[in-house]
ChimeraX commands (.cxc) that place a marker at each C-alpha (Angstrom):
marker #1 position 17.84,-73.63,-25.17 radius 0.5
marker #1 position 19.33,-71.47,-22.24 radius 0.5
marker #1 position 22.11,-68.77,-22.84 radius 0.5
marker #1 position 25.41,-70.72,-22.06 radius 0.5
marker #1 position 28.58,-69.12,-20.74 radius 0.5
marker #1 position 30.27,-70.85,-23.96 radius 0.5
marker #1 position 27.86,-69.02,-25.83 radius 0.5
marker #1 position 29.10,-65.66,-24.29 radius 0.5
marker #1 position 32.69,-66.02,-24.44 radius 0.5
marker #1 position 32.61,-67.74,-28.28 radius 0.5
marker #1 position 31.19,-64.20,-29.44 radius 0.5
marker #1 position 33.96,-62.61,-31.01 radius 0.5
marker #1 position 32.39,-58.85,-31.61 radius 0.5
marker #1 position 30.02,-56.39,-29.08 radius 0.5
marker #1 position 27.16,-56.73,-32.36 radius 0.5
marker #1 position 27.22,-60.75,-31.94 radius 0.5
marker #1 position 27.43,-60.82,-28.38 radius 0.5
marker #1 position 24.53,-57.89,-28.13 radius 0.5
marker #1 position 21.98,-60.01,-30.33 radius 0.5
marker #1 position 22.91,-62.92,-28.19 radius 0.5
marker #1 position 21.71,-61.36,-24.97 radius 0.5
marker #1 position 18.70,-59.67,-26.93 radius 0.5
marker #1 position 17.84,-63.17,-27.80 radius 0.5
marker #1 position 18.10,-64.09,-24.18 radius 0.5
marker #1 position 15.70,-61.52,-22.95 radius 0.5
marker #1 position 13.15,-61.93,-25.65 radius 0.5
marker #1 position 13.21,-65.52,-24.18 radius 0.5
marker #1 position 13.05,-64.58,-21.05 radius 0.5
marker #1 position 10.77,-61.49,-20.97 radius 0.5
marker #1 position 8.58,-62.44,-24.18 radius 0.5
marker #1 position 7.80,-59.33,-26.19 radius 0.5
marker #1 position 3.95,-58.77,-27.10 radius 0.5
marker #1 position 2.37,-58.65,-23.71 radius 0.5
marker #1 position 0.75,-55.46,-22.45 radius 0.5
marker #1 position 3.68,-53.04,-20.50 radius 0.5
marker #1 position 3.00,-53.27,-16.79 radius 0.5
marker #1 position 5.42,-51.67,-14.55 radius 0.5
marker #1 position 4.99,-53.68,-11.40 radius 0.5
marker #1 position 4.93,-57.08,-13.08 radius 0.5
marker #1 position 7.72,-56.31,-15.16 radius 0.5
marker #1 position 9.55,-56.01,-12.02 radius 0.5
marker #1 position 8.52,-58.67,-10.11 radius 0.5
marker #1 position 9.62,-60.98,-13.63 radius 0.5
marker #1 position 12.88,-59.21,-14.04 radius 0.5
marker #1 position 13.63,-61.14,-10.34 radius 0.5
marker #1 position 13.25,-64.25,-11.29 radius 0.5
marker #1 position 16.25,-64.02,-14.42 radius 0.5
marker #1 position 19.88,-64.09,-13.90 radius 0.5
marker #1 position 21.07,-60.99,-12.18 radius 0.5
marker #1 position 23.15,-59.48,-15.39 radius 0.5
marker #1 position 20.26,-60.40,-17.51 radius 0.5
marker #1 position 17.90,-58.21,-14.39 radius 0.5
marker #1 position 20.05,-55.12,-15.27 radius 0.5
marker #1 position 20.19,-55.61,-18.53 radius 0.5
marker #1 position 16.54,-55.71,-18.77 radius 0.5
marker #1 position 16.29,-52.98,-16.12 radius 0.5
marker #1 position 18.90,-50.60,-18.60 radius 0.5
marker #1 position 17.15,-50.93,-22.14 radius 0.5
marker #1 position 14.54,-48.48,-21.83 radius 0.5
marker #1 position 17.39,-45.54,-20.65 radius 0.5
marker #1 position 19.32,-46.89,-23.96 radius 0.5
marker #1 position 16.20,-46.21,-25.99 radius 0.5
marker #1 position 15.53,-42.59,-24.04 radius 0.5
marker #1 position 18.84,-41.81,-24.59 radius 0.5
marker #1 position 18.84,-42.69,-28.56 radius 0.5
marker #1 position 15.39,-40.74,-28.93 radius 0.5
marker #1 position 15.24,-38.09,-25.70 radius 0.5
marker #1 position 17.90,-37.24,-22.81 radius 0.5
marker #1 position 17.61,-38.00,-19.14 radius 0.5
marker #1 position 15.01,-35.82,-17.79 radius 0.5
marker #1 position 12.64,-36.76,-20.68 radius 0.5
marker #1 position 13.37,-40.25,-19.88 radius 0.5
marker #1 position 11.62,-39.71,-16.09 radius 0.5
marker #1 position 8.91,-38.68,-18.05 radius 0.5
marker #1 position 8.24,-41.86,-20.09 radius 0.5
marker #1 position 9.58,-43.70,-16.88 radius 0.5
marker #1 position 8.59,-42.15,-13.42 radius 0.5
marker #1 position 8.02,-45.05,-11.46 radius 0.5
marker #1 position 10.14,-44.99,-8.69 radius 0.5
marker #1 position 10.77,-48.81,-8.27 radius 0.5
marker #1 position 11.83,-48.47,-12.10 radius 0.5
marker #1 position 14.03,-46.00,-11.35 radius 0.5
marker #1 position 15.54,-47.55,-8.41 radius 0.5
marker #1 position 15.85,-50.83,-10.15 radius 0.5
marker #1 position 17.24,-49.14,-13.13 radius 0.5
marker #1 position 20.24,-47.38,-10.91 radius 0.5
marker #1 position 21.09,-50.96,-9.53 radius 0.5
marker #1 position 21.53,-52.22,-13.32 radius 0.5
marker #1 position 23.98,-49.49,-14.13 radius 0.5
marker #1 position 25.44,-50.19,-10.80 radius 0.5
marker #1 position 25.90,-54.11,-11.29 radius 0.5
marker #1 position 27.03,-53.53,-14.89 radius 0.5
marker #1 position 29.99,-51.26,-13.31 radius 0.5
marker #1 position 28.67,-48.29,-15.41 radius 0.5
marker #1 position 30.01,-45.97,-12.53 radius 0.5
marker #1 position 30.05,-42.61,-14.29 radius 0.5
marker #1 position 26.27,-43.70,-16.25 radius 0.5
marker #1 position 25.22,-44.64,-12.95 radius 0.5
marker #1 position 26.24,-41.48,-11.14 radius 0.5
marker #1 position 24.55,-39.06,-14.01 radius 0.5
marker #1 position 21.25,-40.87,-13.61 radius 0.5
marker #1 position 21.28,-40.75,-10.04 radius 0.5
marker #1 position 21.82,-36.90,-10.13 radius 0.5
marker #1 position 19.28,-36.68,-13.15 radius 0.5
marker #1 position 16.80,-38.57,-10.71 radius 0.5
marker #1 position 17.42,-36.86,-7.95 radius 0.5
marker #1 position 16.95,-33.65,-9.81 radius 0.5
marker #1 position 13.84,-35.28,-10.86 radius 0.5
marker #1 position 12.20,-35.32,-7.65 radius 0.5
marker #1 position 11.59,-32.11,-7.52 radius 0.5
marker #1 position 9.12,-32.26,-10.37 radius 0.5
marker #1 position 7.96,-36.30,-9.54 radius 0.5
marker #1 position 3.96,-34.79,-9.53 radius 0.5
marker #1 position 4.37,-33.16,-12.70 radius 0.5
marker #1 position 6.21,-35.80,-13.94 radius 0.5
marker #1 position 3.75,-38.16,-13.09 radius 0.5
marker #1 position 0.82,-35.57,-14.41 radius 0.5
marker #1 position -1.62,-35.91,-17.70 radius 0.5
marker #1 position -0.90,-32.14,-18.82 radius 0.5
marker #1 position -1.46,-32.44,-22.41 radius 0.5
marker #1 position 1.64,-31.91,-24.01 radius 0.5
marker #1 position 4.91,-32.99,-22.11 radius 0.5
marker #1 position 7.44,-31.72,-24.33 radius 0.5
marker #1 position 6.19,-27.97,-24.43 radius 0.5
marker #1 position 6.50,-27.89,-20.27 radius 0.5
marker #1 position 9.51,-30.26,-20.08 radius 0.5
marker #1 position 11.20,-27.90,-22.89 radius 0.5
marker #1 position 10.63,-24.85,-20.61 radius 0.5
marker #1 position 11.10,-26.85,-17.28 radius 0.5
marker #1 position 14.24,-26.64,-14.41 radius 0.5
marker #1 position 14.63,-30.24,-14.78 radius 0.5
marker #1 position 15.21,-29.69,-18.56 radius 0.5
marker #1 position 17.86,-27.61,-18.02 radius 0.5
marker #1 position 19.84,-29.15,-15.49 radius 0.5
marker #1 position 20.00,-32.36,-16.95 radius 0.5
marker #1 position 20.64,-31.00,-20.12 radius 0.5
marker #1 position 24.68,-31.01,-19.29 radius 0.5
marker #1 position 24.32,-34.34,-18.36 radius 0.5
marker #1 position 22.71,-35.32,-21.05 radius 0.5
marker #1 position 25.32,-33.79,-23.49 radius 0.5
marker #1 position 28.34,-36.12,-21.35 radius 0.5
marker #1 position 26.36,-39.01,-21.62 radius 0.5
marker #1 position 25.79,-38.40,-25.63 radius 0.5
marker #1 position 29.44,-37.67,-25.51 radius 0.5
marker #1 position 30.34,-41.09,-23.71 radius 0.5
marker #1 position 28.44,-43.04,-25.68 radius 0.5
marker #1 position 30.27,-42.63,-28.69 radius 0.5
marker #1 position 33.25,-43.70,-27.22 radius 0.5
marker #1 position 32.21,-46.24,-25.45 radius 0.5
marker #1 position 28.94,-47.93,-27.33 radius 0.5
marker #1 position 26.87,-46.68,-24.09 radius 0.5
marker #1 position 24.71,-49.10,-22.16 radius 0.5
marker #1 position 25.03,-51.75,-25.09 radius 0.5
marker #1 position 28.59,-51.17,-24.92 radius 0.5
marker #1 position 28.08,-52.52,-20.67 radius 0.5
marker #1 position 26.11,-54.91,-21.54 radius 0.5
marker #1 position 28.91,-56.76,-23.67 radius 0.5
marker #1 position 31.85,-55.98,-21.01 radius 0.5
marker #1 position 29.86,-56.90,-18.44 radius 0.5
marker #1 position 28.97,-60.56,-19.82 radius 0.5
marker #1 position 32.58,-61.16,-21.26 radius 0.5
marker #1 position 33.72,-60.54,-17.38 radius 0.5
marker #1 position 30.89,-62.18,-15.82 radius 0.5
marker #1 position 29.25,-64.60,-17.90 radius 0.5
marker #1 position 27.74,-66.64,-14.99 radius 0.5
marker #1 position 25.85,-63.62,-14.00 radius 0.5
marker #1 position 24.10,-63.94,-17.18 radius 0.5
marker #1 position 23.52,-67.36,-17.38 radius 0.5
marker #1 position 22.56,-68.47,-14.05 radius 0.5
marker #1 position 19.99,-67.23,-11.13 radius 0.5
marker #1 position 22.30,-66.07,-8.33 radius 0.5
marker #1 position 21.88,-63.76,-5.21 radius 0.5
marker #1 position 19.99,-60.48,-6.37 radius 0.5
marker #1 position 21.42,-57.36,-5.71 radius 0.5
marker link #1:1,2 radius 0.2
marker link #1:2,3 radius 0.2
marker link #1:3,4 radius 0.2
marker link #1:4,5 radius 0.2
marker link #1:5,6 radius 0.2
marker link #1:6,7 radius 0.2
marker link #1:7,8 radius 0.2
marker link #1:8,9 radius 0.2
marker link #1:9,10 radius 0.2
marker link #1:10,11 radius 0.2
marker link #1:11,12 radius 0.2
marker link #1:12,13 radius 0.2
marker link #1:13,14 radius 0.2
marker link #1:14,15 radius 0.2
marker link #1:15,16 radius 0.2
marker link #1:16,17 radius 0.2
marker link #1:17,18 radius 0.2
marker link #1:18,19 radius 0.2
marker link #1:19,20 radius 0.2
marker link #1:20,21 radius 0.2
marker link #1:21,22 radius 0.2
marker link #1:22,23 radius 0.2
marker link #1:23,24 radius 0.2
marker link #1:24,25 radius 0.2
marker link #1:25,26 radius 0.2
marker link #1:26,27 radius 0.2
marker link #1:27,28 radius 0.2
marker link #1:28,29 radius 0.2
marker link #1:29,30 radius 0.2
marker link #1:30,31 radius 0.2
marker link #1:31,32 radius 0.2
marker link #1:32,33 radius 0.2
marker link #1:33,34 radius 0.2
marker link #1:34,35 radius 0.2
marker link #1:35,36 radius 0.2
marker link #1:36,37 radius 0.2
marker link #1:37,38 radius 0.2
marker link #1:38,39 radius 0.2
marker link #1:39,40 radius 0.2
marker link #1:40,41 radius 0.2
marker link #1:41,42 radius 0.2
marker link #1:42,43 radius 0.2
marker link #1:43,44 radius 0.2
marker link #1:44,45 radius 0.2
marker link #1:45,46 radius 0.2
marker link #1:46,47 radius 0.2
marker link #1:47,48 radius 0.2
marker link #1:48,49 radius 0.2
marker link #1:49,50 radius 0.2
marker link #1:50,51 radius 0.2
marker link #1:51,52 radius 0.2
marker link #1:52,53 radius 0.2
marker link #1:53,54 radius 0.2
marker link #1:54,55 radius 0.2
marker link #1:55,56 radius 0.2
marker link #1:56,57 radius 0.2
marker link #1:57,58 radius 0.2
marker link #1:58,59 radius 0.2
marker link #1:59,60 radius 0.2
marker link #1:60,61 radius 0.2
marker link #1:61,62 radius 0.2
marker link #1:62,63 radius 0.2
marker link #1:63,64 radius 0.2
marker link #1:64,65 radius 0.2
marker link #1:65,66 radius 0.2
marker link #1:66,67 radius 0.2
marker link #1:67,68 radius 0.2
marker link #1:68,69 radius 0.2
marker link #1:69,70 radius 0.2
marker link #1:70,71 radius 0.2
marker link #1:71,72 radius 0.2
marker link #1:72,73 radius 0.2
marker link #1:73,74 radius 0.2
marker link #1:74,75 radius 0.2
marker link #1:75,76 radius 0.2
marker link #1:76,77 radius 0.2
marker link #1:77,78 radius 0.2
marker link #1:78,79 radius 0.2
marker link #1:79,80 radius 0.2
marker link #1:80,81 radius 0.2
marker link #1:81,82 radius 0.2
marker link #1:82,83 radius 0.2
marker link #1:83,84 radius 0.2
marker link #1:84,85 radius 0.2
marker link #1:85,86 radius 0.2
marker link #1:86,87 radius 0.2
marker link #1:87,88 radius 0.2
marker link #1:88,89 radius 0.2
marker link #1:89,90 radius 0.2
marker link #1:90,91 radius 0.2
marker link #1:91,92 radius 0.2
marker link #1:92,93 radius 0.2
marker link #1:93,94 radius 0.2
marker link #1:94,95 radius 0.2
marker link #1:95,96 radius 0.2
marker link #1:96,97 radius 0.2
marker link #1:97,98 radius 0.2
marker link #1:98,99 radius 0.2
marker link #1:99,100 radius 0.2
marker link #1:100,101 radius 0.2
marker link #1:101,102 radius 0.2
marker link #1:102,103 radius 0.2
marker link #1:103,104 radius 0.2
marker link #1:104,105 radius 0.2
marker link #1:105,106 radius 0.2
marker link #1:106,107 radius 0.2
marker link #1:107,108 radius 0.2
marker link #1:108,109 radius 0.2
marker link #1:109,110 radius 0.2
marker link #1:110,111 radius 0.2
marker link #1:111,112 radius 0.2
marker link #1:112,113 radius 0.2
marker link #1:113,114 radius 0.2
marker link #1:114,115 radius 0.2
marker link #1:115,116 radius 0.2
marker link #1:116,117 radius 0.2
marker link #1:117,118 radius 0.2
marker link #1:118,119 radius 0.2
marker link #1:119,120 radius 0.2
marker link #1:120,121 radius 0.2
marker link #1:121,122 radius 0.2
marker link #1:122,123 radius 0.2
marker link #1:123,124 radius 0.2
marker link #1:124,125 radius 0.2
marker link #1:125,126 radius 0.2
marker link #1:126,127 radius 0.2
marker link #1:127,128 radius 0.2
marker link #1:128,129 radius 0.2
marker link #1:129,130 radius 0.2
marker link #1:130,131 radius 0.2
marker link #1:131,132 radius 0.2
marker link #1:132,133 radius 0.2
marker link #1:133,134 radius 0.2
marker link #1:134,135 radius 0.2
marker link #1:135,136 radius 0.2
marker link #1:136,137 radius 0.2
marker link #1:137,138 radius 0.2
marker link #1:138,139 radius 0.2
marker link #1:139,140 radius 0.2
marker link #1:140,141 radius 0.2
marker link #1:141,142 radius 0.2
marker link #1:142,143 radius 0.2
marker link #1:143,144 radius 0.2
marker link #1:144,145 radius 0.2
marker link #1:145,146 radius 0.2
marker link #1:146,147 radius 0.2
marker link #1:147,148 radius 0.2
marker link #1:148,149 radius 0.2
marker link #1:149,150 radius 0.2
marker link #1:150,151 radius 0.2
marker link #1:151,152 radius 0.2
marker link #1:152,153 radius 0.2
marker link #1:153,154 radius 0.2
marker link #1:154,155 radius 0.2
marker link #1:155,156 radius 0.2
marker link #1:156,157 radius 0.2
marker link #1:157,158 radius 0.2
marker link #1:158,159 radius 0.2
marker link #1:159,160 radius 0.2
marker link #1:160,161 radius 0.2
marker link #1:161,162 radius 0.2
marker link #1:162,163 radius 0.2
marker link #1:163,164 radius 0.2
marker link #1:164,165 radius 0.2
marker link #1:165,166 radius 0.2
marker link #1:166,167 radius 0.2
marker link #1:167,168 radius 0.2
marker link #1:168,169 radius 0.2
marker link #1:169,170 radius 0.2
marker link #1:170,171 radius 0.2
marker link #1:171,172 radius 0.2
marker link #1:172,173 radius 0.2
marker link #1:173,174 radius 0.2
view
């Protein structure tokens, strides 16, 4: 049974209303299947567009629990990724998320080959790289924002309590 924007707005708390949109995008974006970055993508199209940068967000949530930002262009440097993950934190109005990880990947350009490179072990250049240590401020703010504002999770829920037809039906992309 689809999501239902009675669904969203009967969720009285951010934890009820999170595992309701997890739900959703197991559903929608069945876990199990080998990661592909291109067909993830081109799937993440076809959802609802709140759902697209939803799904388009997780994996910075999860860099940001475990890494910081430039390590997360490390697990992630895929350009279209990136690109598609700065429109979700635009279309979930996560304005000052949105503006550290477009500086973070714009810093990141400057390293894209090594970023992109099989060197062995990651963390012992990232640790000692430029990209390490300017994103490292913006890594602290972010770490600092997320605890007052449950971080991307913490979007996720404000964003579908504002627009819960975004999440629940297939309208214009961005």
């Amino acid at each position: 049974m689809a999501l239902t924007e009675a669904q969203i707005l009967g969720c009285a708390g951010h934890d009820d209303l999170l595992e309701l949109l997890f739900a959703e995008l197991r559903i929608r974006l069945p876990p199990g299947e080998p990661f592909h970055t291109g067909r993830f993508l081109k799937k993440i199209r076809t959802i609802p567009i709140g759902l697209r940068a939803m799904a388009a967000t997780f994996e910075l949530d999860v860099s940001m629990t475990l890494d910081d930002l430039g390590w997360h262009f490390g697990n992630w440097a895929h350009r279209g990724y990136c690109d598609e993950t700065l429109r979700g934190l635009r279309e979930l109005e996560a304005g000052e998320y949105a503006d550290m990880f477009a500086k973070a990947y714009e810093l990141a350009q400057a390293c894209w080959t090594e970023l992109n490179s099989d060197h062995g072990d990651f963390g012992k250049w990232y640790n000692k790289s430029d990209l390490y240590k300017a994103t490292k401020p913006l890594s602290s703010r972010w770490w600092d924002l997320q605890e007052i504002d449950e971080g991307i999770f913490g979007c996720w829920t404000r964003y579908a309590r504002k627009y819960p037809h975004k999440v629940t039906q297939v309208v214009a992309p961005f």
